[in-house]
C-alpha positions as CSV (number, residue, x, y, z in Angstrom):
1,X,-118.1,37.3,74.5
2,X,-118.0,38.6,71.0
3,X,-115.8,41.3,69.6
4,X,-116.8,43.6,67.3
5,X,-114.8,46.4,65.5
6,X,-114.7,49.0,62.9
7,X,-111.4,48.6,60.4
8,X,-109.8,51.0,58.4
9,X,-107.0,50.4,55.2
10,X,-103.5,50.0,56.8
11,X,-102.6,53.5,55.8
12,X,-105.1,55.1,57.4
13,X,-103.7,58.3,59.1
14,X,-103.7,58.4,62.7
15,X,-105.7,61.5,62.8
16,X,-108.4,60.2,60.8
17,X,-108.4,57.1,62.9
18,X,-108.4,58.9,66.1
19,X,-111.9,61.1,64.6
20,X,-113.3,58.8,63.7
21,X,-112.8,56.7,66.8
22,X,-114.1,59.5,68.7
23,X,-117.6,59.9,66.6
24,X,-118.0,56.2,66.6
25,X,-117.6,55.9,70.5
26,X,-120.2,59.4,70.6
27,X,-122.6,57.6,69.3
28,X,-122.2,54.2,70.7
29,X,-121.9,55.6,74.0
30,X,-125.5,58.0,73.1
31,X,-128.3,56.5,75.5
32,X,-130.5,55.9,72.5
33,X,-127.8,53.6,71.1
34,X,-127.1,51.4,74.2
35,X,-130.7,51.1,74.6
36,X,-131.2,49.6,71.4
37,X,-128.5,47.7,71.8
38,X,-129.3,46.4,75.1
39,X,-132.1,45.4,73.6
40,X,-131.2,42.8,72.1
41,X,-129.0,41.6,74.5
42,X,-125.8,43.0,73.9
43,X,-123.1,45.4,76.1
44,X,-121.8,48.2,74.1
45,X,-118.0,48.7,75.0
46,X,-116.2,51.6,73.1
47,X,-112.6,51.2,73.2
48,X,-109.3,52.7,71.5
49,X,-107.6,51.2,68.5
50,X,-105.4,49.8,71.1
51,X,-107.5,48.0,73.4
52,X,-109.8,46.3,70.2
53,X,-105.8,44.7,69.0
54,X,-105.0,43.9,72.7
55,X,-108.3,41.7,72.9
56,X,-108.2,40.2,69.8
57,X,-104.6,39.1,70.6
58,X,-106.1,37.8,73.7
59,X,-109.1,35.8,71.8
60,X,-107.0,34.7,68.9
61,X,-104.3,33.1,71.7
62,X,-107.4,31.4,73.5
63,X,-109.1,29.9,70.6
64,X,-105.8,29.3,68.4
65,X,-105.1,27.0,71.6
66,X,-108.4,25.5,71.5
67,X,-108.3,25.0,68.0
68,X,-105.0,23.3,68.3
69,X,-106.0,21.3,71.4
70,X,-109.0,19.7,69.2
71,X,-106.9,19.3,66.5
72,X,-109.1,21.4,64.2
73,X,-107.6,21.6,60.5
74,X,-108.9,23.2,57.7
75,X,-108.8,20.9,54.7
């Protein structure tokens, strides 16, 4: 599974990040949109702010652990 997201500066306001989460998710969630993205072969999930940092907390746990496992280093 592959997470994608749509970032914002830090001090974004919470009211402009709560728009524009809405428009984003009205038009990933439009039947055109999920169409062309099924299309290609991928599941359009719109989330909250919340839920996008709750799984990449959960994928950055998982591969940090793999990474570590392997002992993967950047040098």
């Amino acid at each position: 599974m592959a997470i994608l997201g749509m970032f914002v500066p830090a001090r974004t306001s919470a009211t402009t990040i709560k728009l524009l989460n809405q428009k984003i998710a009205q038009v990933l969630n439009s039947a055109e949109v999920k169409q062309k993205f099924f299309n290609i072969g991928t599941k359009v999930v719109a989330s909250s702010p919340e839920e996008l940092t709750e799984a990449m907390k959960s994928e950055m746990t998982t591969f940090g652990k793999v990474i570590k496992d392997a002992g993967i280093r950047a040098d």
